[in-house]
N, C-alpha and C positions, 0 to 999 in steps of 0.2 A: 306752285306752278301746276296748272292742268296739264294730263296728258290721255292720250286715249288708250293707248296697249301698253305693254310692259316694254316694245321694244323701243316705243316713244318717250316713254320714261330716261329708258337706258338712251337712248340717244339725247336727250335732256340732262342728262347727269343724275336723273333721278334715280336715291335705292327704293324703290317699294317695300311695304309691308310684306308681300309675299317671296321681294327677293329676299331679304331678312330671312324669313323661315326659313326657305332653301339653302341660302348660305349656312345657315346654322343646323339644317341637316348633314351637309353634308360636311362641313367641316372647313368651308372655305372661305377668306373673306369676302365682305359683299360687295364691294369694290370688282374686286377679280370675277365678280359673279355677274355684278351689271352690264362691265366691260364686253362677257362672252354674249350677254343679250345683246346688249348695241351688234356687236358682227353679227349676232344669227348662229352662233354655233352653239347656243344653247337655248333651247324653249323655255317658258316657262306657261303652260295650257293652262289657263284661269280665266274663264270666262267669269265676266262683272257678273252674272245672276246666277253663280252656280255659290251660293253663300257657308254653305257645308263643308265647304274643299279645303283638305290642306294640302298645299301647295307643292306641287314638285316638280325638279328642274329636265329635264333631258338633255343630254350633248356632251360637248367637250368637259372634261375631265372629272365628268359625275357618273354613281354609281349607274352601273345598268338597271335600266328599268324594264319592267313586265305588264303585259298589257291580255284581260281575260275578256274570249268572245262569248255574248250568251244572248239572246233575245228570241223567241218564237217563232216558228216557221207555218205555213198554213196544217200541216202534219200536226205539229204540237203547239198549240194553243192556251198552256197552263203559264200563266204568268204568277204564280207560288211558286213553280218550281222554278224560274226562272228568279223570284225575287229569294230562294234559295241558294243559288247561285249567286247572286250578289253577296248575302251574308256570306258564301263561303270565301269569295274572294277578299271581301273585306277584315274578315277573320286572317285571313294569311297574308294579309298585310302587300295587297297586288295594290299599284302604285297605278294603275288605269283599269276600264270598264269598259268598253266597246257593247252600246245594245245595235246590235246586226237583225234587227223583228223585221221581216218582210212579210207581215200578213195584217187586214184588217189597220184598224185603228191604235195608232201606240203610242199616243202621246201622255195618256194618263199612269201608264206602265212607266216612262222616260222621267214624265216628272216626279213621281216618288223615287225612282232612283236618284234623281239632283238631289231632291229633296234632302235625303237624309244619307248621301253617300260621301263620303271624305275622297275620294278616290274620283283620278281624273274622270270625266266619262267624254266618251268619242262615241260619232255614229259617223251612217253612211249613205247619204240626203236620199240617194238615188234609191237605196234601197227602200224609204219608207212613201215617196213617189207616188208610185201607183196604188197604195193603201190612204192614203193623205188624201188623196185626188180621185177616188176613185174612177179610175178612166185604165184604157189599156194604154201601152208605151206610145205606141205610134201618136195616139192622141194628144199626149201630154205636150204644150209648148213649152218653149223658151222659157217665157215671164214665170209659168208654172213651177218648173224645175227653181228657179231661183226662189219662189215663194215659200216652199218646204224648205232651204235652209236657212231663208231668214224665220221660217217657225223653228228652227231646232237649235238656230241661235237663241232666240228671244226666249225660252223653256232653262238654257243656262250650261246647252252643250260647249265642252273646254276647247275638243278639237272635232274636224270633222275629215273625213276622207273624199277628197273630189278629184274624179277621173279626169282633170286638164289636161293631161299629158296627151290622149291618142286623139289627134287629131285628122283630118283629111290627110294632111302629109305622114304624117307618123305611121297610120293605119296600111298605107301604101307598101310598108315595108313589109308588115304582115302578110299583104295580100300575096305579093315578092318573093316569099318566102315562106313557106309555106313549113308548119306546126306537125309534129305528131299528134299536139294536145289542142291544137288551137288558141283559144282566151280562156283561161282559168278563170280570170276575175269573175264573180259576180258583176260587180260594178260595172265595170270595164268593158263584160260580154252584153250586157243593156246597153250600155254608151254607143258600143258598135253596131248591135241591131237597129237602135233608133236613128242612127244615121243613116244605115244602111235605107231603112225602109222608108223614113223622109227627105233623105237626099242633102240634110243640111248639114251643116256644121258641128262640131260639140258644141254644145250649147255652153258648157262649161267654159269652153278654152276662149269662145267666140264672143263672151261676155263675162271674159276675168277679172276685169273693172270691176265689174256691177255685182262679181262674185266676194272682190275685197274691201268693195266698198260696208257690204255687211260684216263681213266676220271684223272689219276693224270698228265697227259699231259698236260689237259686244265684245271684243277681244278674245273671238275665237280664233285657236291656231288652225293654221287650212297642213293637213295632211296628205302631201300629195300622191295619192295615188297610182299605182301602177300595173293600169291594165294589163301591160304586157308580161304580168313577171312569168315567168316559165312554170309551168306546171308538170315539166315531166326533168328528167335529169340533162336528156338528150337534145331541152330546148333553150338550156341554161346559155347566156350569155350569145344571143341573136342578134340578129340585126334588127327583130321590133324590139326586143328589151335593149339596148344600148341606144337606137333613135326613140325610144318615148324617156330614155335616161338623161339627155341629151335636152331635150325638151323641159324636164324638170328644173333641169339645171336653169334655163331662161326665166321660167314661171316662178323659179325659186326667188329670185332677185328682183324681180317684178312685184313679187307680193309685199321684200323688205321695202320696196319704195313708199310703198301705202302703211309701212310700220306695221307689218300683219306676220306674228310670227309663224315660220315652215319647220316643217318635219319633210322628210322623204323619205317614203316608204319603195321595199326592197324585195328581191327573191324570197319565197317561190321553192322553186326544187332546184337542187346545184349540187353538183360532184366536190366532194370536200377539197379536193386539188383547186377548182375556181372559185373560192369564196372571198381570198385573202385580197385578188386582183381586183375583184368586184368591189368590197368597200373600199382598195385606194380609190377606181374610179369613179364610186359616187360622190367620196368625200371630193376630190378633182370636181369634177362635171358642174359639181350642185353648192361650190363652193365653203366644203364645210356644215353643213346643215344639218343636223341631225339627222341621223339615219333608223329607219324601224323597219326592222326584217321581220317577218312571217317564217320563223325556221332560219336557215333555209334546210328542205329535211336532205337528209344525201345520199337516199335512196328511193326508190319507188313501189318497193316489194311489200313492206310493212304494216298492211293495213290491221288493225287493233295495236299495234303500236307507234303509229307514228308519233306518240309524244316522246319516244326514244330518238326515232329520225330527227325530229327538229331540233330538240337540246342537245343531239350531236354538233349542229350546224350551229345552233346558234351557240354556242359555247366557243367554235372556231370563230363566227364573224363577228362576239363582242371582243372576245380578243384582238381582232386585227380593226376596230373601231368602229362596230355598231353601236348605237347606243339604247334602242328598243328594240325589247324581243316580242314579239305577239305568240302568246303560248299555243300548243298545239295538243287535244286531246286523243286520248287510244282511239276516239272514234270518230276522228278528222276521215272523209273521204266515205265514213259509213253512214250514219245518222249524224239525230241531234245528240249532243254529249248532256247527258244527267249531271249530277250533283257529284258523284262519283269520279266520272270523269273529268269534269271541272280540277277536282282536286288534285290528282294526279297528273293533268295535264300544268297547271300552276308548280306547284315540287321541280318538276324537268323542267319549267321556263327558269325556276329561280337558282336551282344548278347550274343550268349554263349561264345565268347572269351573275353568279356569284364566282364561278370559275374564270369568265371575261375580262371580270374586275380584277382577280389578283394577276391575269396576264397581262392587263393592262396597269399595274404598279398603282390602282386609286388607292389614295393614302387609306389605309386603315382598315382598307380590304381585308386582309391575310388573319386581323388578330382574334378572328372571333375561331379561326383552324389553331390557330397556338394554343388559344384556349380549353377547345377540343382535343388536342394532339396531348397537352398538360393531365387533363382529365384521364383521359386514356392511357397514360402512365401510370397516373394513379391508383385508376382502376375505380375511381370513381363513377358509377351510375346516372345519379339524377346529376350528375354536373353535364356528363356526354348529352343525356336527354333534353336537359335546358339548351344545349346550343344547337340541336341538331335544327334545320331548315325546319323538318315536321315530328316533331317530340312523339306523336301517338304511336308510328306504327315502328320505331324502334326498341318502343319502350312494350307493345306486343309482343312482338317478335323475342323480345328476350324473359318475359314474362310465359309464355308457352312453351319452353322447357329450359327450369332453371335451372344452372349446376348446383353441384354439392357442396361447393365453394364460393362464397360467394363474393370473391374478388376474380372471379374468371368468368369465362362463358363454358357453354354447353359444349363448344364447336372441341375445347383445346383439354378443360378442366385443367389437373393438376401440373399438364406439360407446356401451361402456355405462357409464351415467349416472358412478357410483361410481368407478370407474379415471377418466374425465372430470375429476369433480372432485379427487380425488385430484391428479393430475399438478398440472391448472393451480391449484389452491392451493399447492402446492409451486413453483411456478415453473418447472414443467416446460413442455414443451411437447408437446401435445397430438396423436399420431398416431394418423389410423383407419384405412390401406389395412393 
């Protein structure tokens, strides 16, 4: 039996081959796994031309997944260090790749990345737009904007982010209501200009049809977008963020018509006290649909650390039912983030998706801490380094002054807790000089 997406499939009865894999990632039957794609509560982003991919799920009752930003800006123009950046992501095992290049020509950057990336990859039509077309925004039409994502469909993008949601009425609320921060999105703050300054529609929202008619061509998932999310703490949970939530929620449903798997995409900046109310109400609104936060960070002071603000936040809202985290680097709000930052900003993303997951009880979560926690009893070394998230800089760190003992650290030597108990359960006897 032919079908054309995976949710077509699953509404067919059909298991795919890449539900197979997924089921068998993550530990679940594929039955219970097709089921969650037929409702929509679980994605599975596999575009037919992205051939490299192995396949993973997002939603209900799967591990949390992590998703790293990287692509060019007119400022930095080195696509090495950017396709350094992919290797690092793919080294540490990030389970999506969002290229965000808003300068010049990037399709030939995009395609080596399908090419040879195992790892979802997302983009964000709008942003490659005006480099595609070479035109300024206002110029750009309609037929245009849809042009660029049926090119970044047909290249073998899995999902893409399209700003549907702020429409003429939506937008109304913003205007209504007025921002410390105004529109954070990239996307989002383009979507509203070109309105502003042509007077039309979203072109997006205005032509959702013609927007689903492509991605269910090549079985991208549409990420839907959310121009309004808050970009400051004090903007969290508005009245344009709840009416463009609101709006997803319709578009979400809309897209399952045409068999076109959704994500919904999420805050933004939020006070750790509104995080938990937020994902019941998107899961509410948007009926279930996978959820992909950006943080949320839950503060606004932080700048060189905000990869600490966002795996605070996102550690809170995998727990209470996000299921994608979008990572955040030390140098979110400053520059472009390096190679460096990449890494360290992926670590905090998989923290708080690994801490989300044991709050949220996913079978088989917990064992890889037992294992570690067992280790650490023992006082074994490379067994702690093998499991840690990032093996290198613990295994630094403890390597850069070693004790005299060498079932201890430097911190405790002969008085520390674990060798303590160690001996005197054995029936040893206990020395500390």
């Amino acid at each position: 039996m032919e079908y054309t997406t995976q949710m077509d499939a699953a509404k067919k009865g059909i298991i795919t081959p890449e539900m197979k894999i997924v089921a068998e990632k993550e530990g679940i039957a594929p039955d219970i796994l097709r089921e969650r794609v037929e409702r929509g509560t679980v994605a599975i982003p596999c575009n037919k031309n992205h051939k490299s991919i192995s396949p993973e799920g997002v939603g209900e009752g799967l591990r949390t997944k992590i998703n790293v930003n990287l692509g060019i800006s007119k400022d930095c123009t080195d696509y090495d260090v950017e396709m350094e950046k992919v290797n690092m992501a793919v080294k540490m095992k990030a389970e999506a790749i969002m290229d965000l290049s808003c300068y010049g020509k990037t399709h030939d950057f995009r395609q080596k990345v399908i090419d040879s990336c195992p790892a979802m990859i997302g983009t964000v039509p709008m942003y490659d737009a005006v480099g595609y077309l070479d035109k300024e925004l206002a110029d750009i039409t309609a037929d245009e904007f849809l042009e660029v994502i049926e090119a970044h469909a047909k290249e073998g993008v899995d999902f893409m982010t399209i700003h549907a949601g702020i429409n003429r009425r939506t937008a109304s609320f913003f205007k209504d209501s007025p921002r410390l921060t105004n529109i954070v999105s990239r996307g989002g703050s383009l979507i509203y200009a070109w309105m502003e300054m042509t007077g039309n529609e979203n072109p997006f929202y205005e032509f959702y049809d013609k927007v689903l008619d492509i991605l269910e061509k090549y079985d991208v998932t549409i990420s839907l977008g959310d121009a309004c999310r808050p970009g400051c703490t004090k903007d969290a949970t508005d009245a344009s963020q709840i009416a463009e939530l609101i709006e997803l929620g319709i578009l979400t449903k809309r897209a399952w018509e045409h068999n076109v798997q959704v994500m919904v995409e999420g805050p933004g900046h939020m006070s750790i006290d509104e995080i938990e109310a937020n994902m019941k109400l998107e899961k509410r609104l948007c009926h279930n649909a996978p959820f992909y936060v950006l943080g949320p960070l839950v503060t606004d002071i932080a700048p060189g650390y905000d990869h600490i603000t966002s795996a605070i936040g996102g550690a809170v809202a995998a727990a209470h039912g996000a299921d994608f985290l979008c990572y955040v680097t030390p140098a979110e709000h400053l520059r472009l983030p390096n190679a460096d930052d990449v890494k360290e900003g992926i670590v905090a993303a998989k923290i708080a998706a690994h801490a989300g997951d044991i709050a949220k009880g996913i079978p088989g979560a917990r064992d890889i801490d037992d294992k570690m926690s067992d280790a650490r009893r023992r006082v074994c070394w490379d067994e702690m380094f093998a499991y840690a998230i990032e093996p290198e800089k613990p295994q630094r760190y403890y390597n850069e002054l070693p004790p005299e003992e060498k079932h201890t650290c430097s911190m405790c030597g002969k008085m520390c807790a674990v060798r303590t108990m160690n001996k005197i359960m054995s029936g040893e006897k206990v020395d500390v000089k």
